[in-house]
C-alpha positions as CSV (number, residue, x, y, z in Angstrom):
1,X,145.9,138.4,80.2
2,X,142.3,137.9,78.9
3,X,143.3,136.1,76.1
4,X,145.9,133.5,77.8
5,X,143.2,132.8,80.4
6,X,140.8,131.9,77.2
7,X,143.4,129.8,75.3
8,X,144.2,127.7,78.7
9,X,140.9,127.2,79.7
10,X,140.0,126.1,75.9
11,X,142.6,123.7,74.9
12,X,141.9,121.4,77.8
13,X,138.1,121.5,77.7
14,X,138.3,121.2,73.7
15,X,140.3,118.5,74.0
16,X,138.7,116.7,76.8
17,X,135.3,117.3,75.0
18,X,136.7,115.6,71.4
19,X,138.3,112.3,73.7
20,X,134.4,111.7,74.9
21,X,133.1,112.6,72.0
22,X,135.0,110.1,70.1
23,X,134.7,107.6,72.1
24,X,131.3,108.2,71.8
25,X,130.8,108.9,67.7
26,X,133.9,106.6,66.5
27,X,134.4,104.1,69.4
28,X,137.7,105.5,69.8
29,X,139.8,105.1,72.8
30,X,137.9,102.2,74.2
31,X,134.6,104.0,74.3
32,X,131.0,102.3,73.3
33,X,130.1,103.9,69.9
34,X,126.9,105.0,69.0
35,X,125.2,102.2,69.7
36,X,126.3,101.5,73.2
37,X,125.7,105.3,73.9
38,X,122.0,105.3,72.3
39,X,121.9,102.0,74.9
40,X,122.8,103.8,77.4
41,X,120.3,106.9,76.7
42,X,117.7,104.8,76.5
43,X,117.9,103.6,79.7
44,X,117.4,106.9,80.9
45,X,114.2,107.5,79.1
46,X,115.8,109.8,75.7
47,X,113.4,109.6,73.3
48,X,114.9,108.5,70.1
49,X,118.2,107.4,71.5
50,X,119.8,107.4,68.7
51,X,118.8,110.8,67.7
52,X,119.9,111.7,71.2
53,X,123.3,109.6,70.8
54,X,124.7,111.3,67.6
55,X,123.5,114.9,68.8
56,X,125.4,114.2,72.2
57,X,128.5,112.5,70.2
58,X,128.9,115.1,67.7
59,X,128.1,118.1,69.9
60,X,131.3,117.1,71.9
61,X,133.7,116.0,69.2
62,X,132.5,119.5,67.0
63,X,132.6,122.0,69.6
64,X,135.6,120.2,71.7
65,X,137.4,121.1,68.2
66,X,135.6,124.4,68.1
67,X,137.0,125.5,71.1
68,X,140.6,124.5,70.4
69,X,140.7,126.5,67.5
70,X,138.8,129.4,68.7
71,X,136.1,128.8,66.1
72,X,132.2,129.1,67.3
73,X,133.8,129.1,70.9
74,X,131.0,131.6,72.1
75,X,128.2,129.5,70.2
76,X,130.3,125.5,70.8
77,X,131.2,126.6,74.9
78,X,127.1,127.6,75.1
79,X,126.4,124.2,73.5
80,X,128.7,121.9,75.8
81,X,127.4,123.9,78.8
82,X,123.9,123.0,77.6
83,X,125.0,119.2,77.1
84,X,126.8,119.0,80.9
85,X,124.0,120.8,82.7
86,X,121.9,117.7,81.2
87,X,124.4,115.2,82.2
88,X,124.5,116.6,85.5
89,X,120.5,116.4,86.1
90,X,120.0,113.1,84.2
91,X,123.3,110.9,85.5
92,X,125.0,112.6,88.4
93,X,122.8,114.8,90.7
94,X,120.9,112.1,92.6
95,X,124.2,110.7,93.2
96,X,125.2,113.9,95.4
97,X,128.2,115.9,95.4
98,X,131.5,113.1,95.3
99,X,132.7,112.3,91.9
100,X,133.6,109.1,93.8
101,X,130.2,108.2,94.2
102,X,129.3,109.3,90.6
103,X,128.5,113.1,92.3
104,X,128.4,116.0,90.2
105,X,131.6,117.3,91.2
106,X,133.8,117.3,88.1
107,X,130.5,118.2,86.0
108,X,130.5,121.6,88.1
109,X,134.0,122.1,87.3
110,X,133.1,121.8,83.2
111,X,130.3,123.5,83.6
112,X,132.0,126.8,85.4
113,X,134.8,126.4,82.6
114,X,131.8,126.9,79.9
115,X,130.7,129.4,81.5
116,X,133.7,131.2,81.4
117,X,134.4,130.5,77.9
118,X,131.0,131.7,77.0
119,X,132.0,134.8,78.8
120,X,135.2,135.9,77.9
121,X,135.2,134.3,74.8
122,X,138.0,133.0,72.3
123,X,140.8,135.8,72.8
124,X,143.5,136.8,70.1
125,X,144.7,132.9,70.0
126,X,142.1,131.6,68.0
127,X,141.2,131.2,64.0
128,X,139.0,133.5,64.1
129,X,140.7,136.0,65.2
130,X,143.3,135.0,61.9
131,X,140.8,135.5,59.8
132,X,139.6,138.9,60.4
C-alpha cells in the first residue's frame, strides 16, 4: 500500500510543482517569467534576485518532474520542502493561518506532503525502481 500512497501523493505535488515552476522559468500558463519573479524577490530583500529566481524556478519545474517519475524523489521532495518552508516564512506567515487572507494554510498542506515523500520515498512506481 506503501507504494500507491507514494505514487498518489507524488503525481499531484510533481505536477503542481512543474505548473509553478513554469510559469515561473518559461512564463508558461500566464505566469511572470524570470524576470517578474526576480521582481518580485527583490522586493522581499533576496539577494541577487535573479540568482534566487532561476534557483526557485528550476528547483520546482526539476524536482516537480523528479517526483513524477520517481527519480531523486528522496533528494527533489527534501528540496521543494526546503523551497515551501521559505515561502511560508518570507510570504505567508505574517499573514496568519487563512489561505484567504494569503495564510499559510495550503503551504502546510505541501509541506506535510514533502515530508511524507521524503519519508516513504518513491515506491515500486517510479524509474528508478525500472532501472535497478
Amino acid at each position: 500500500m506503501m507504494d500507491w500512497a507514494s505514487l498518489v501523493l507524488r503525481i499531484p505535488l510533481g505536477l503542481m510543482f512543474m505548473a509553478h515552476g513554469s510559469q515561473k522559468a518559461l512564463k508558461m500558463f500566464g505566469g511572470p517569467g524570470i524576470g517578474g519573479f526576480s521582481e518580485m524577490l527583490s522586493g522581499l530583500g533576496f539577494q541577487p534576485p535573479v540568482f534566487w529566481a532561476y534557483l526557485a524556478a528550476y528547483t520546482e519545474l526539476i524536482c516537480g518532474l523528479c517526483l513524477i517519475l520517481g527519480l531523486f524523489t528522496r533528494v527533489s521532495a527534501l528540496l521543494l520542502l526546503i523551497l515551501i518552508i521559505v515561502a511560508t516564512i518570507t510570504v505567508h506567515l505574517k499573514n496568519g493561518f487563512f489561505l484567504s487572507a494569503g495564510g499559510f494554510e495550503y503551504s502546510l498542506i505541501i509541506a506535510s506532503v514533502c515530508l511524507a515523500i521524503l519519508i516513504i520515498g518513491a515506491g515500486k512506481f517510479s524509474v528508478f525502481n525500472k532501472l535497478q
